[in-house]
N, C-alpha and C positions, 0 to 999 in steps of 0.2 A: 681591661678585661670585660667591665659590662659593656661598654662600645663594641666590642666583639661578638660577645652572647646576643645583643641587639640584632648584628649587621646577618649573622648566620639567621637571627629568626626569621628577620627579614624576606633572605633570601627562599628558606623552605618555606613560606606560607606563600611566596611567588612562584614558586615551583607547582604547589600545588594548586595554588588557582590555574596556571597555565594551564598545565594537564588535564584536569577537572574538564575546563570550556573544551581543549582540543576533542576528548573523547564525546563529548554530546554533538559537536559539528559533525564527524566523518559519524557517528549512528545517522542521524539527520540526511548524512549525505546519500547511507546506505539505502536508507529506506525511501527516498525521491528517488536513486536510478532504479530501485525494483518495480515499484509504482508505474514507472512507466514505459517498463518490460514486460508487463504482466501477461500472460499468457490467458488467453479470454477462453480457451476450452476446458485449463484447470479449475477458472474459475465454476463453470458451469459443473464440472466435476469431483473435484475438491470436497470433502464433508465440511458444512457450516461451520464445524466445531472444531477444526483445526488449527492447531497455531498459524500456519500459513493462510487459510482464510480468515483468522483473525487481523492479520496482521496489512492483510491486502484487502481488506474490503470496499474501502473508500475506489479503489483502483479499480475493482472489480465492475464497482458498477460503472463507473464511469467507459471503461473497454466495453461492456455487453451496450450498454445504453448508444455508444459510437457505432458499435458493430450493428445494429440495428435501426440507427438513423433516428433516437429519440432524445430529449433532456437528461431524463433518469426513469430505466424501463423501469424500476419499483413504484413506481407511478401511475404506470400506464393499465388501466383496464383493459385486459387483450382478451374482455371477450365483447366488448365494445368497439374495439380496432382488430378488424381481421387481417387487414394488411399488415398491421404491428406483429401480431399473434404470427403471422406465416413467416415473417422475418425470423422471429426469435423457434419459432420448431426449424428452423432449414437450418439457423445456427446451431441448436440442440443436436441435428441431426447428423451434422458434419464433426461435432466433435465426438460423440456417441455411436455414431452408427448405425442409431436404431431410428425406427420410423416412428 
């Protein structure tokens, strides 16, 4: 009977490490294909303070910074780069509309 109560414990404290890891990989999984879907006008429009700009920021700049042909535009002085600076209003302006 203890050989039994053992082999059961066994097995539920392996059930539950399995589980455990499985659910942290597919989050992980989740949030690499968002990241690289990211939608580069939400980001520009999106409020700072939302879960979803929270949650994409890293991605965020990385798409603005691509879409503008720079490292990382949080970087870049754009009143020092005008060329930089007209990039990123043309993109502001395509996703906004406004001039």
């Amino acid at each position: 009977m203890k050989n039994l109560i053992t082999v059961y414990t066994l097995i539920l404290f392996s059930s539950f490490t399995l589980f455990s890891c499985g659910d942290n990989d597919s989050k992980a999984s989740a949030v690499t294909n968002e990241t690289n879907t990211v939608d580069v006008c939400r980001c520009l429009t999106e409020p700072g303070n939302s879960e979803w700009s929270k949650l994409n920021r890293d991605a965020c700049r990385d798409a603005i910074s691509k879409e503008i042909g720079v490292e990382n535009w949080e970087k870049v002085n754009m009143s020092q780069n005008p060329d930089i600076s007209a990039k990123f209003d043309a993109l502001a302006e395509k996703c906004t509309g406004k001039k």
